[in-house]
C-alpha positions as a Markdown table, in Angstrom:
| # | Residue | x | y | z |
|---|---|---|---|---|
| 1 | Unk | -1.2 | -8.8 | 6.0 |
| 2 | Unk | -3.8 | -6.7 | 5.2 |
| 3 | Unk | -2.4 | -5.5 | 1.9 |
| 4 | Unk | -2.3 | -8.9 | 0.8 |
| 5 | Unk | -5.0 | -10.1 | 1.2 |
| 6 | Unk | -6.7 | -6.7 | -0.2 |
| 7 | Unk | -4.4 | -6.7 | -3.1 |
| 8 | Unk | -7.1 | -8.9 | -5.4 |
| 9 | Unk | -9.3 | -5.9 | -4.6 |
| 10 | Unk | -6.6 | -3.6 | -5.6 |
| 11 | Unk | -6.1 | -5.2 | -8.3 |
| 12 | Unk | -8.9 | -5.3 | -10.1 |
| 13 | Unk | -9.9 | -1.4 | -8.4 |
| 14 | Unk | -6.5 | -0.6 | -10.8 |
| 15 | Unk | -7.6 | -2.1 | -14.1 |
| 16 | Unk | -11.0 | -1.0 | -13.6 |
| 17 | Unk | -9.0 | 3.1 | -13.6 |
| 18 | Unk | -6.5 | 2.0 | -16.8 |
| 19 | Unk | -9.7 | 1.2 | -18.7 |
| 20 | Unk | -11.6 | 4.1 | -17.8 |
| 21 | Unk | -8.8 | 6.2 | -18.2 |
| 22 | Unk | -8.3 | 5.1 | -22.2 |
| 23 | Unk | -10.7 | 5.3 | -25.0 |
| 24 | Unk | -10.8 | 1.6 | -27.0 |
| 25 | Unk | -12.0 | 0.0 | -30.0 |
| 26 | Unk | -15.5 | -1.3 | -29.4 |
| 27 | Unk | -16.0 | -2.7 | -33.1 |
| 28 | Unk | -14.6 | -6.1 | -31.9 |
| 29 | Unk | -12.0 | -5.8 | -34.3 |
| 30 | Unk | -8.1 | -6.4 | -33.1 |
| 31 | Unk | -9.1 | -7.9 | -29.6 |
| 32 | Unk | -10.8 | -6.4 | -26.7 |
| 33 | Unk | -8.1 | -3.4 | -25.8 |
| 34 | Unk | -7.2 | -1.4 | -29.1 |
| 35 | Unk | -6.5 | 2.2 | -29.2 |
| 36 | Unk | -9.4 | 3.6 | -31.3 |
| 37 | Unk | -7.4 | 4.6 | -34.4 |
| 38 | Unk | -8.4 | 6.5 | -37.2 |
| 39 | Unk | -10.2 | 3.9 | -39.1 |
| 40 | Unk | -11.7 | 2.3 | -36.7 |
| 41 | Unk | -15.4 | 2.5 | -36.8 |
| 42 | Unk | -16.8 | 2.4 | -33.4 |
| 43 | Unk | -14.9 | 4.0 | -30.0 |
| 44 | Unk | -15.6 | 4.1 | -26.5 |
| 45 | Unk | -14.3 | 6.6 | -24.2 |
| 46 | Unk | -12.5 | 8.0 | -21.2 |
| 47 | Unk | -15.4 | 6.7 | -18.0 |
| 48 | Unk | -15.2 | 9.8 | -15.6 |
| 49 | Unk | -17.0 | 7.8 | -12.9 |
| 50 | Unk | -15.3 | 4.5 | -13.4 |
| 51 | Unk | -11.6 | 6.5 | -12.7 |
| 52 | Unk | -13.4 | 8.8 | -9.5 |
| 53 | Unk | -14.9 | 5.2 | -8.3 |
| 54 | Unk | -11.9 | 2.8 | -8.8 |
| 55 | Unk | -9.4 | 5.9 | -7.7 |
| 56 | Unk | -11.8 | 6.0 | -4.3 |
| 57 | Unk | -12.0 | 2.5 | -3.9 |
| 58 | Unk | -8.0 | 2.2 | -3.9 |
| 59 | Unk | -7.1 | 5.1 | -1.6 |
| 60 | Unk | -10.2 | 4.0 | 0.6 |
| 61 | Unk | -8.4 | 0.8 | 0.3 |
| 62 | Unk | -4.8 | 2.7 | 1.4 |
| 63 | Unk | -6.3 | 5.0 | 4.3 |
| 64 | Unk | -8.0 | 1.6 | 5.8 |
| 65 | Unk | -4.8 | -0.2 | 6.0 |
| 66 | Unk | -2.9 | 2.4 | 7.3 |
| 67 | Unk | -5.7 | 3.0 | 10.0 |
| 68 | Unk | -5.5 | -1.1 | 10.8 |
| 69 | Unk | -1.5 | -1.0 | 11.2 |
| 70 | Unk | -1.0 | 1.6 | 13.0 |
| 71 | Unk | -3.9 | 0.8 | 15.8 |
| 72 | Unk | -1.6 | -2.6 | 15.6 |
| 73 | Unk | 2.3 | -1.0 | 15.6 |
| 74 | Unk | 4.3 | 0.7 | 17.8 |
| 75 | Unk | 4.6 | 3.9 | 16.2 |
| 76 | Unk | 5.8 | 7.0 | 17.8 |
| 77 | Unk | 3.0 | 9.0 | 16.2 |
| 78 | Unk | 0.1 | 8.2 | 15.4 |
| 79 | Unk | 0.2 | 10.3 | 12.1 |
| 80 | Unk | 3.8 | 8.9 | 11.0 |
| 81 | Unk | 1.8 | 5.5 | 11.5 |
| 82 | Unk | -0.8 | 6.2 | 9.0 |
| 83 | Unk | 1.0 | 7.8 | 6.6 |
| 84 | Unk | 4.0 | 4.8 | 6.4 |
| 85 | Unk | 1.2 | 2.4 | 6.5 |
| 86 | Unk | -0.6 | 3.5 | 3.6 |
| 87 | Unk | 2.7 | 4.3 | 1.5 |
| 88 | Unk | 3.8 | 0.6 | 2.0 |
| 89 | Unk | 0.5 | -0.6 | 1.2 |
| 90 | Unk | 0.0 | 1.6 | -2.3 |
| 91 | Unk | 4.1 | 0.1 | -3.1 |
| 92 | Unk | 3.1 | -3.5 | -2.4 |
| 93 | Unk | -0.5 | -2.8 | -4.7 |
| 94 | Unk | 2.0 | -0.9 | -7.8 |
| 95 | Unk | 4.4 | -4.0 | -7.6 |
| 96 | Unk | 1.6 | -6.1 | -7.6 |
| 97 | Unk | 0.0 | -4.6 | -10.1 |
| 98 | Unk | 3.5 | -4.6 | -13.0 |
| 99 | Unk | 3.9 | -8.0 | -12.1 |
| 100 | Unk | -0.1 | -9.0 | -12.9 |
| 101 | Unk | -0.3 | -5.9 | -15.8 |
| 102 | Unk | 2.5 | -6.0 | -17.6 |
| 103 | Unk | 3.1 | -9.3 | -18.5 |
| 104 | Unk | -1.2 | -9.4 | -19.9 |
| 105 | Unk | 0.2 | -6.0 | -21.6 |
| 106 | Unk | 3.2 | -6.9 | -23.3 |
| 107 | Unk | 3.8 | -6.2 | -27.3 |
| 108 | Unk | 3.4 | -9.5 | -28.6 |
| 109 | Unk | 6.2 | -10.3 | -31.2 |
């Protein structure tokens, strides 16, 4: 439950690291995510703190719902809890994530 209703948070926290991680176009030219190219005239890029923030905030995200489940579940270990907890919950927030990020993506024909 809790990686659904954290996955808005997850998200965004996973944009936020695919735009720091990618220098882009700031002249306004060709919409708001083009590759700066050789001719283009003004670039922005990589955002060290945005990918150390946004990377934090998503295993932060991960380690918290993986603590929360297993406090809740029956697991034999508390360790094997965590760790399957936090694995299902960064699985669900990549799924998520295609079915948001590709599609917005996508080569326009």
């Amino acid at each position: 439950m809790l990686t659904c209703v954290a996955l808005p948070i997850n998200l965004m926290a996973m944009f936020w690291l695919s735009i720091s991680l990618h220098d882009y176009d700031t002249s306004g030219q060709g919409g708001p995510f083009r590759s700066c190219t050789a001719d283009s005239t003004e670039c922005s890029g990589m955002k060290p703190v945005g990918i150390v923030l946004s990377s934090a905030v998503l295993v932060g995200i991960a380690v918290v719902i993986g603590l929360a489940g297993q406090a809740t579940a029956a697991f034999p270990s508390k360790l094997i809890g965590r760790i399957t907890l936090a694995a299902l919950s960064a699985v669900v927030t990549m799924v998520g994530l295609a079915l948001v990020w590709l599609p917005v993506t996508w080569p326009r024909f």
